[in-house]
The first five atom37 places (N, CA, C, CB, O) and aatype in JSON, in Angstrom:
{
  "aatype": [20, 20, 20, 20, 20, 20, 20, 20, 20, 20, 20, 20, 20, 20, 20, 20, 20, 20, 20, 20, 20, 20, 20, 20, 20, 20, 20, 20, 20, 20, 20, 20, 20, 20, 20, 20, 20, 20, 20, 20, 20, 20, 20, 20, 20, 20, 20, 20, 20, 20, 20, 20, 20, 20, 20, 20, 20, 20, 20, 20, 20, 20, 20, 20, 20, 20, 20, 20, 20, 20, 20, 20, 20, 20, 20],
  "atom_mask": [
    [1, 1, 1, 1, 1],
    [1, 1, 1, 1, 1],
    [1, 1, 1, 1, 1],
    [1, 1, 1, 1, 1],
    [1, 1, 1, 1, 1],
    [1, 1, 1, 1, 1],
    [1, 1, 1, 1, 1],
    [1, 1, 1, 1, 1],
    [1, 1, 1, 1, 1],
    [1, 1, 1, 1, 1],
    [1, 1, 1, 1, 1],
    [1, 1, 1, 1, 1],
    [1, 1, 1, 1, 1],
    [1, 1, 1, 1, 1],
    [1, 1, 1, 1, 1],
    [1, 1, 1, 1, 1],
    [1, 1, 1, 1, 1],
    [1, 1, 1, 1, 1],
    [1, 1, 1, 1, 1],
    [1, 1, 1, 1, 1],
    [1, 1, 1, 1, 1],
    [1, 1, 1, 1, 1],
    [1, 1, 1, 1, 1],
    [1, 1, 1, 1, 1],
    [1, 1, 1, 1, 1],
    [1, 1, 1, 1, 1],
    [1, 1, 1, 1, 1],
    [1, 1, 1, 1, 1],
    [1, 1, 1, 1, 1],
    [1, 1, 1, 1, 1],
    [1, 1, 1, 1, 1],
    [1, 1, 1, 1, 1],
    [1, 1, 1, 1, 1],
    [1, 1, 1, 1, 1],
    [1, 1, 1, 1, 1],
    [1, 1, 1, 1, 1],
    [1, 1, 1, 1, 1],
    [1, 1, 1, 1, 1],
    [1, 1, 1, 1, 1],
    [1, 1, 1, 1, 1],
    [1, 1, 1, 1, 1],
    [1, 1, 1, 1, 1],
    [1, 1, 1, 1, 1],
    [1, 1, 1, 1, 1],
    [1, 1, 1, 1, 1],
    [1, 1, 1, 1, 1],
    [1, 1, 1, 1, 1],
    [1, 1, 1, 1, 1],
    [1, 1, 1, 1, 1],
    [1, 1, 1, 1, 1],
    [1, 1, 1, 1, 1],
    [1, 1, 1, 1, 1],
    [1, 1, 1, 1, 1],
    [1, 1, 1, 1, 1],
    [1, 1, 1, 1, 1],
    [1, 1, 1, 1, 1],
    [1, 1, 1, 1, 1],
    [1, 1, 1, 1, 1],
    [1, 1, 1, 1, 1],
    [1, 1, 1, 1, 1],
    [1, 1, 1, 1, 1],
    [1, 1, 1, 1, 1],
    [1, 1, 1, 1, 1],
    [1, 1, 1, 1, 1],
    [1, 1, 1, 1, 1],
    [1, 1, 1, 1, 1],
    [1, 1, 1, 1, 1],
    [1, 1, 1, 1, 1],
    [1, 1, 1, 1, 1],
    [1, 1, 1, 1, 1],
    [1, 1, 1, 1, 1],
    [1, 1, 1, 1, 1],
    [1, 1, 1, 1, 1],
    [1, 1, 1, 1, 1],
    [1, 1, 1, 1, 1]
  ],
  "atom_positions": [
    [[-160.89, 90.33, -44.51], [-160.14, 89.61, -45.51], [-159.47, 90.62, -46.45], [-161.06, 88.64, -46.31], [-159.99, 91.7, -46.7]],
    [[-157.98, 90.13, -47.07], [-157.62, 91.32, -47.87], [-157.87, 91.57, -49.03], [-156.59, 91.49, -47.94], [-157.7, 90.52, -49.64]],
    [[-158.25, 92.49, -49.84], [-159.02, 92.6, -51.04], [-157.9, 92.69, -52.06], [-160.07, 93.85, -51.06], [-157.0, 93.51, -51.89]],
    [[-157.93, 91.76, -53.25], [-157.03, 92.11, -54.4], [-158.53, 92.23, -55.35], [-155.59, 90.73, -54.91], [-159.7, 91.96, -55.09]],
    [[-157.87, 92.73, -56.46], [-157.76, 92.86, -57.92], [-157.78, 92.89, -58.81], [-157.65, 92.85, -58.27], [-157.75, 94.04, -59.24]],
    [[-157.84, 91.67, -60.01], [-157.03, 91.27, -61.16], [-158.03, 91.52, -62.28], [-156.45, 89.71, -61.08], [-159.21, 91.23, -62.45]],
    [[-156.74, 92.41, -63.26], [-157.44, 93.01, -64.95], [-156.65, 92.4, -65.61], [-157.44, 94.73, -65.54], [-155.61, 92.92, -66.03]],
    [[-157.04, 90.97, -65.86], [-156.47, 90.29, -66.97], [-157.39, 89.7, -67.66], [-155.53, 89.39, -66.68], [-158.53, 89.59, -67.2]],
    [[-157.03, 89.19, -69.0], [-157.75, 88.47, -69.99], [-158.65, 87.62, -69.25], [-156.88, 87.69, -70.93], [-158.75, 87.73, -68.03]],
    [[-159.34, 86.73, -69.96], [-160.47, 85.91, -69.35], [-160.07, 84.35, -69.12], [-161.77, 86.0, -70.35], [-160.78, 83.49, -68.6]],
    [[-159.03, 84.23, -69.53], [-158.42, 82.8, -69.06], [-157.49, 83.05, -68.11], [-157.71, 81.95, -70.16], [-157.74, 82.32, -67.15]],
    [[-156.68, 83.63, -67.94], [-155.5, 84.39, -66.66], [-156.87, 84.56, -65.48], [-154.49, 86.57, -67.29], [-156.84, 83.72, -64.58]],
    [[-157.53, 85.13, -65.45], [-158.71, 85.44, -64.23], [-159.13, 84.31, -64.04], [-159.99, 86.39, -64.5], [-158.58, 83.74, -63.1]],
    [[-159.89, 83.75, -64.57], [-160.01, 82.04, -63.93], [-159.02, 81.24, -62.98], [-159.97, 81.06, -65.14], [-159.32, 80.72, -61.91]],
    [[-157.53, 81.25, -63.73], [-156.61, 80.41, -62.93], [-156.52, 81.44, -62.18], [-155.29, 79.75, -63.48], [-156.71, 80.88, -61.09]],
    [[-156.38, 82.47, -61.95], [-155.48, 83.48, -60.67], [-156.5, 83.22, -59.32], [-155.42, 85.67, -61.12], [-156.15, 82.91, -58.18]],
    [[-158.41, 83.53, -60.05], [-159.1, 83.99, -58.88], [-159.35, 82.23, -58.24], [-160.72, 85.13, -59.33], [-160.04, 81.91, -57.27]],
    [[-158.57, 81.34, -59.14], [-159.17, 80.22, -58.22], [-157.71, 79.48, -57.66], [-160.33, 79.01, -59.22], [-157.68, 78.27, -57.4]],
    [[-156.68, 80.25, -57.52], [-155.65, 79.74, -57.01], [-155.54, 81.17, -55.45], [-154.24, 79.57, -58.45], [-155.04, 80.92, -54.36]],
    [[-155.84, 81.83, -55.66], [-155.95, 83.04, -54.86], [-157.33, 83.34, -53.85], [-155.83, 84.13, -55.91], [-157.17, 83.91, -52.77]],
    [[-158.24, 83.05, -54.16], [-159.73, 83.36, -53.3], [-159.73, 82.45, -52.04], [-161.27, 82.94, -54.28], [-160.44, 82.7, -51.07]],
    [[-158.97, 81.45, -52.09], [-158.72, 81.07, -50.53], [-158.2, 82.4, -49.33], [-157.38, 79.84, -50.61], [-158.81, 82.82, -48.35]],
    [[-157.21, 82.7, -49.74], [-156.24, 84.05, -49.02], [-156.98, 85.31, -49.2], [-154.61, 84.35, -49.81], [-156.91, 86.15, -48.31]],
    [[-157.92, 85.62, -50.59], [-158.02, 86.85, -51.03], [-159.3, 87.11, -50.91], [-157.54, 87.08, -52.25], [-159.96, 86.09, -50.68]],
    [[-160.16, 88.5, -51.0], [-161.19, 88.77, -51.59], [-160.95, 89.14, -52.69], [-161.86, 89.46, -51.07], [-160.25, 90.14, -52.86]],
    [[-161.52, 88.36, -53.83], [-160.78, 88.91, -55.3], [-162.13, 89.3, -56.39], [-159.6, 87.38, -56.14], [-163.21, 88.73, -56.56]],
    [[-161.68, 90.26, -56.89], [-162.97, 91.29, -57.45], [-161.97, 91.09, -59.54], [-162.92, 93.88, -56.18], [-160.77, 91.18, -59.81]],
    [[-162.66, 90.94, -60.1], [-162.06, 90.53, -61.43], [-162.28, 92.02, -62.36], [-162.98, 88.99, -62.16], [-163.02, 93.0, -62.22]],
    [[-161.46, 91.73, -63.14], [-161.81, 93.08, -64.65], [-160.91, 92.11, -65.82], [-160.72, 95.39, -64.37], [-159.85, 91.5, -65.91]],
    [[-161.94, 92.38, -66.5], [-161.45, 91.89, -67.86], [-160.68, 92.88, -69.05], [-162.72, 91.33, -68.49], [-161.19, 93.89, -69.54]],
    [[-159.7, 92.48, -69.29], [-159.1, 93.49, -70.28], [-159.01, 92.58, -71.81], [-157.38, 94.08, -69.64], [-159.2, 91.37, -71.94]],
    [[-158.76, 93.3, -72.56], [-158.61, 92.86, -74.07], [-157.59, 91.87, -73.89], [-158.16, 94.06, -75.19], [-157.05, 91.48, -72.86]],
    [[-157.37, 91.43, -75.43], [-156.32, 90.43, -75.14], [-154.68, 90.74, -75.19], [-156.58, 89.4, -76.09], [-153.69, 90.23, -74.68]],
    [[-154.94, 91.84, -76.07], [-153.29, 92.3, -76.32], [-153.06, 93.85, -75.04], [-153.05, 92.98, -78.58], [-152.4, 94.86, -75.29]],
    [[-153.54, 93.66, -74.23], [-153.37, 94.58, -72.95], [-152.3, 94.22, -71.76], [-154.75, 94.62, -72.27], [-151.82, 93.09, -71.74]],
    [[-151.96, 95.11, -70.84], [-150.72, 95.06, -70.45], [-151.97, 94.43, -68.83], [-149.43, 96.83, -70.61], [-152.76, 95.28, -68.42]],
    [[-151.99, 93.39, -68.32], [-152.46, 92.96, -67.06], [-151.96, 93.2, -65.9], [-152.52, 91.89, -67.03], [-150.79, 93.54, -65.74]],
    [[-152.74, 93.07, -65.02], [-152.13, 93.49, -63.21], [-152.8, 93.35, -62.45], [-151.76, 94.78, -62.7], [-154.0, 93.46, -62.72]],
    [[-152.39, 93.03, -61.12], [-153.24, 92.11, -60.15], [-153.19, 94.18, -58.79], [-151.86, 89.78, -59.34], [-152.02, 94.54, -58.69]],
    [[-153.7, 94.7, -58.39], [-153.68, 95.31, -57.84], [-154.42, 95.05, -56.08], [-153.98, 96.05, -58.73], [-155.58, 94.72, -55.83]],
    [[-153.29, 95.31, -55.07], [-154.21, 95.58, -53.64], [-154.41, 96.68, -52.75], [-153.84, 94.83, -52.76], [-153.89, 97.8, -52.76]],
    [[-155.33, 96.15, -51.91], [-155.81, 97.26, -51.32], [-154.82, 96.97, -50.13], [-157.48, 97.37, -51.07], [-155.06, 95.89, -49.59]],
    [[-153.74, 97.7, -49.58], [-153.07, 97.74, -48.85], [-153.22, 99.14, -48.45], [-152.01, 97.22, -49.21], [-153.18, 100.12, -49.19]],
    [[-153.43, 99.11, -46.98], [-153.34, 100.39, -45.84], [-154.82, 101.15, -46.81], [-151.26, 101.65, -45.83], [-154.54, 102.12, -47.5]],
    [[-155.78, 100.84, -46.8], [-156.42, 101.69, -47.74], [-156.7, 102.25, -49.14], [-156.26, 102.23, -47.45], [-157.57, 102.97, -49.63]],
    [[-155.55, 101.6, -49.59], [-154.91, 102.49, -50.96], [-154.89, 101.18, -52.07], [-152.94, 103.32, -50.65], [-154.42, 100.09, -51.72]],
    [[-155.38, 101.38, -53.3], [-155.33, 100.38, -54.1], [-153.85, 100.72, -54.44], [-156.45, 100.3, -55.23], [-153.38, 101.86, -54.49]],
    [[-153.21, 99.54, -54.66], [-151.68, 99.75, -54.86], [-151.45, 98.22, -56.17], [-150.59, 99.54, -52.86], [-151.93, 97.09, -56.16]],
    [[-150.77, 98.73, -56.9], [-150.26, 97.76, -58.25], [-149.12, 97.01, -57.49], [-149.56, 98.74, -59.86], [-148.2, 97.4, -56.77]],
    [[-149.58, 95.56, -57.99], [-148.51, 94.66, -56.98], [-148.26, 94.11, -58.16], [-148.99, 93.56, -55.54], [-147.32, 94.89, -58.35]],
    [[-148.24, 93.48, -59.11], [-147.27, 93.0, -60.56], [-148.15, 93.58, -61.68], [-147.06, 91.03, -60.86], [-148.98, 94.38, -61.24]],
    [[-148.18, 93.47, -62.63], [-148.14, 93.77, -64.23], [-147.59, 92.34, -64.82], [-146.98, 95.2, -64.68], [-146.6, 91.71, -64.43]],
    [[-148.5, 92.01, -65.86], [-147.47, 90.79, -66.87], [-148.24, 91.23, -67.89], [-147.46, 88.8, -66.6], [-148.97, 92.22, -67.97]],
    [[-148.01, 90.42, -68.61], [-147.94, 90.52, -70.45], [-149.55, 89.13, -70.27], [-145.55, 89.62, -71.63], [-149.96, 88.44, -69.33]],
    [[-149.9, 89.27, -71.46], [-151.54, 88.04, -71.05], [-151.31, 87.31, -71.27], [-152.94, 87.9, -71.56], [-152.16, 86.49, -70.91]],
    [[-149.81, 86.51, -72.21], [-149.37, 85.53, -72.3], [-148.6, 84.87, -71.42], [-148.99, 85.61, -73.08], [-148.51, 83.64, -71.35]],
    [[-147.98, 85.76, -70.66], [-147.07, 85.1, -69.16], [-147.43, 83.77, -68.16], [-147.14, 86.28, -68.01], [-148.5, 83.4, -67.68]],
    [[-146.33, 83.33, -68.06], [-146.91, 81.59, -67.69], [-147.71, 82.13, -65.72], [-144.7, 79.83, -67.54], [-147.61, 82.95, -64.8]],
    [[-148.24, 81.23, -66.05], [-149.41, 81.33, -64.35], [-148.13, 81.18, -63.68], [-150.96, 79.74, -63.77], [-148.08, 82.26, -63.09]],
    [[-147.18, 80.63, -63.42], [-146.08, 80.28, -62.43], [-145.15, 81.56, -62.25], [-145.18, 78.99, -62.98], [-144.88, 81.95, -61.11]],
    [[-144.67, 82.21, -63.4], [-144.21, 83.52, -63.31], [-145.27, 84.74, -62.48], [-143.96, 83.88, -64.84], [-144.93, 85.44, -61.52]],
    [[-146.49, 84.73, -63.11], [-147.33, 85.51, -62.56], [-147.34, 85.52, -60.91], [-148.55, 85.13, -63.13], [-146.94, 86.53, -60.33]],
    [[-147.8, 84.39, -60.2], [-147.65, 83.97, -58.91], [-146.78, 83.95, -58.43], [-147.93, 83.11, -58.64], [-147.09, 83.97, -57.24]],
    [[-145.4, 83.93, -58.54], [-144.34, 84.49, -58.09], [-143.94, 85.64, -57.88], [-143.73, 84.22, -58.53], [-143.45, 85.98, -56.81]],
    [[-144.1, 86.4, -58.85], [-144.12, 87.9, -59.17], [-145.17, 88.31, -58.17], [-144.52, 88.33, -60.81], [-145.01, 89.42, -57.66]],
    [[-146.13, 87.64, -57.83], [-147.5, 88.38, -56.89], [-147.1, 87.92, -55.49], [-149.33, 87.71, -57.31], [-147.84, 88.22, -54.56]],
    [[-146.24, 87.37, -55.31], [-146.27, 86.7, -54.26], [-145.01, 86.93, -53.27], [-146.43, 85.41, -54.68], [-144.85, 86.6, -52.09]],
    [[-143.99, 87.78, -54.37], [-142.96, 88.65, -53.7], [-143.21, 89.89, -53.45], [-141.88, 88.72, -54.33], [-142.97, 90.48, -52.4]],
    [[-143.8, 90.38, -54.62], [-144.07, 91.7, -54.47], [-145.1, 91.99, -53.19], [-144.63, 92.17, -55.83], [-144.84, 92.91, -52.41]],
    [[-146.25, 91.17, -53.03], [-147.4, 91.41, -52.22], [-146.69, 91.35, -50.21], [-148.75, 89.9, -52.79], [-147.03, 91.84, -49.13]],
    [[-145.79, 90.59, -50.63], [-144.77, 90.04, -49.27], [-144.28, 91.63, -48.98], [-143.11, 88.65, -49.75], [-144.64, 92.06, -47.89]],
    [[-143.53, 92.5, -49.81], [-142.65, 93.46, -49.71], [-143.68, 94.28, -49.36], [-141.75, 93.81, -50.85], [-143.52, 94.79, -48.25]],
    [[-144.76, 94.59, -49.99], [-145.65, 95.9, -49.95], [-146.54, 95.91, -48.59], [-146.72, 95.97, -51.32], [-147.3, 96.82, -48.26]],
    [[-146.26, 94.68, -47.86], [-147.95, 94.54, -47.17], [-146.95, 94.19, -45.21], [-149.42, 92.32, -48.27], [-147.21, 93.52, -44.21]],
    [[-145.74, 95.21, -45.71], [-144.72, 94.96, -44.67], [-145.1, 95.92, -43.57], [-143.2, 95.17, -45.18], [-144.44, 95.97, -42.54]]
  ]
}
Protein backbone atom coordinates (compact mmCIF):
# COMPACT_ATOMS: atom_id res chain seq x y z
CA UNK A 1 0.00 0.00 0.00
CA UNK A 2 1.35 3.55 -0.65
CA UNK A 3 2.48 5.39 2.34
CA UNK A 4 1.60 9.21 2.74
CA UNK A 5 2.14 11.67 5.41
CA UNK A 6 0.27 14.54 6.76
CA UNK A 7 1.74 17.52 9.32
CA UNK A 8 -1.19 19.43 9.77
CA UNK A 9 -3.14 20.90 12.61
CA UNK A 10 -5.44 18.54 14.45
CA UNK A 11 -8.65 19.20 12.66
CA UNK A 12 -7.09 19.15 8.87
CA UNK A 13 -5.65 15.42 10.00
CA UNK A 14 -8.92 14.07 10.92
CA UNK A 15 -10.70 15.11 7.60
CA UNK A 16 -7.55 14.27 5.31
CA UNK A 17 -6.66 10.75 7.15
CA UNK A 18 -10.36 9.80 6.87
CA UNK A 19 -10.99 10.85 3.32
CA UNK A 20 -7.53 9.30 2.25
CA UNK A 21 -6.83 5.84 4.36
CA UNK A 22 -8.97 3.99 1.93
CA UNK A 23 -6.06 4.54 -1.00
CA UNK A 24 -3.30 5.39 1.60
CA UNK A 25 -1.22 4.17 4.46
CA UNK A 26 -1.38 7.39 6.33
CA UNK A 27 0.98 8.07 9.33
CA UNK A 28 -0.14 11.72 10.98
CA UNK A 29 2.13 14.71 12.65
CA UNK A 30 0.68 17.37 14.28
CA UNK A 31 1.93 20.86 13.81
CA UNK A 32 0.99 24.12 15.67
CA UNK A 33 -1.67 26.08 14.49
CA UNK A 34 -0.11 29.00 12.73
CA UNK A 35 2.42 26.49 10.77
CA UNK A 36 2.89 26.09 7.15
CA UNK A 37 1.18 22.14 6.56
CA UNK A 38 1.97 19.29 4.01
CA UNK A 39 0.91 16.05 3.10
CA UNK A 40 4.29 14.26 2.05
CA UNK A 41 4.92 10.62 -0.02
CA UNK A 42 6.87 7.98 -0.13
CA UNK A 43 7.34 7.67 -3.81
CA UNK A 44 10.23 5.37 -5.41
CA UNK A 45 11.59 5.20 -1.81
CA UNK A 46 12.04 8.76 -1.13
CA UNK A 47 9.74 10.81 1.09
CA UNK A 48 8.80 13.51 -1.39
CA UNK A 49 6.46 16.86 -0.49
CA UNK A 50 3.36 16.55 -2.62
CA UNK A 51 1.35 19.99 -1.47
CA UNK A 52 1.90 22.49 1.39
CA UNK A 53 -1.31 24.70 2.46
CA UNK A 54 -1.81 27.26 4.96
CA UNK A 55 -4.07 25.37 8.25
CA UNK A 56 -6.81 27.40 7.27
CA UNK A 57 -7.17 26.19 3.56
CA UNK A 58 -10.56 24.75 2.60
CA UNK A 59 -10.39 20.57 2.64
CA UNK A 60 -11.53 20.90 -1.17
CA UNK A 61 -8.50 23.03 -2.19
CA UNK A 62 -6.25 20.79 -0.15
CA UNK A 63 -7.49 17.52 -2.04
CA UNK A 64 -7.13 18.87 -5.19
CA UNK A 65 -3.84 20.21 -4.77
CA UNK A 66 -2.96 16.45 -3.41
CA UNK A 67 -4.52 14.89 -5.95
CA UNK A 68 -2.77 16.59 -8.96
CA UNK A 69 0.29 16.86 -7.64
CA UNK A 70 0.40 13.07 -6.30
CA UNK A 71 -0.92 12.11 -10.15
CA UNK A 72 2.30 14.06 -11.63
CA UNK A 73 4.92 12.73 -9.10
CA UNK A 74 3.93 9.01 -8.89
CA UNK A 75 4.31 8.95 -12.98
Amino acid sequence: MRKILILAVEQINSKLEEKLRHKFDVEIGIVPHDSVCEIKGNIKNKWVTICRFASDESLRNIMTMFEINYNIMSR
